[in-house]
C-alpha positions, 0 to 999 in steps of 0.5 A, a space after each residue: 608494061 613489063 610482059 610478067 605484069 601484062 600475065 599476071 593481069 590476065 591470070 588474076 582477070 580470069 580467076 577473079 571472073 570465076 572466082 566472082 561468078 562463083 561465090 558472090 550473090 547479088 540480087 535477081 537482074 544485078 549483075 557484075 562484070 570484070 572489065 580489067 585487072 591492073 597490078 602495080 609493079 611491086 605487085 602488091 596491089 591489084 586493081 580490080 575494075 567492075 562494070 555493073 548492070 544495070 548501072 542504077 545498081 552500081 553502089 550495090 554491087 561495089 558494096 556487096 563486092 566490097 562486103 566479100 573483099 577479104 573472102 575472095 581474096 582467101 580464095 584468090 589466093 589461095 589458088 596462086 603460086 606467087 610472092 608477093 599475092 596482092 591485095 586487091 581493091 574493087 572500083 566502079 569502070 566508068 569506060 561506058 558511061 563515058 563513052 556514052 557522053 562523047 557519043 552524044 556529044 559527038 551527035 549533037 555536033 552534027 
């Protein structure tokens, strides 16, 4: 992966996490975290992995998120100097809940 790319992943990471933080409401003891931002090569596209918690809510929070899709991305764009600005898509990270599982795999082995 190209330098330019890895940048621009973390410069949309952070303004997404503020951006997120800032102007998305969930209910009380719902929260969302940005795990990793992975833009295509053309960037065009932007793939905007979400962590909730608590899991339970995990539909909740990628509806609300998705319900305020075209709202953060105004905003988003809106502070960047770039061409093409892309556009972005929310999507559930699964990274602990999996490696939940090979933990417990991983105990009863023994």
């Amino acid at each position: 992966m190209s330098r330019r790319i890895l940048q621009i992943n973390e410069l949309l990471r952070e303004r997404l996490g503020e951006i997120i933080l800032r102007e998305v409401s969930f209910k009380p003891g719902v929260l969302a975290t940005l795990t990793k931002v992975s833009v295509s090569r053309d960037l065009r596209h932007a793939s905007v992995h979400i962590s909730p918690f608590p899991e339970t809510e995990s539909e909740y929070v990628m509806r609300t998120l998705e319900h305020e899709r075209k709202r953060i991305q105004k905003i988003l764009h809106g502070g960047l100097h770039m061409k093409p600005l892309p556009a972005i898509a929310f999507l559930t990270d699964t990274t602990e809940r999996e490696a939940d599982i090979v933990e417990r795999i991983l105990r009863d082995l023994d």
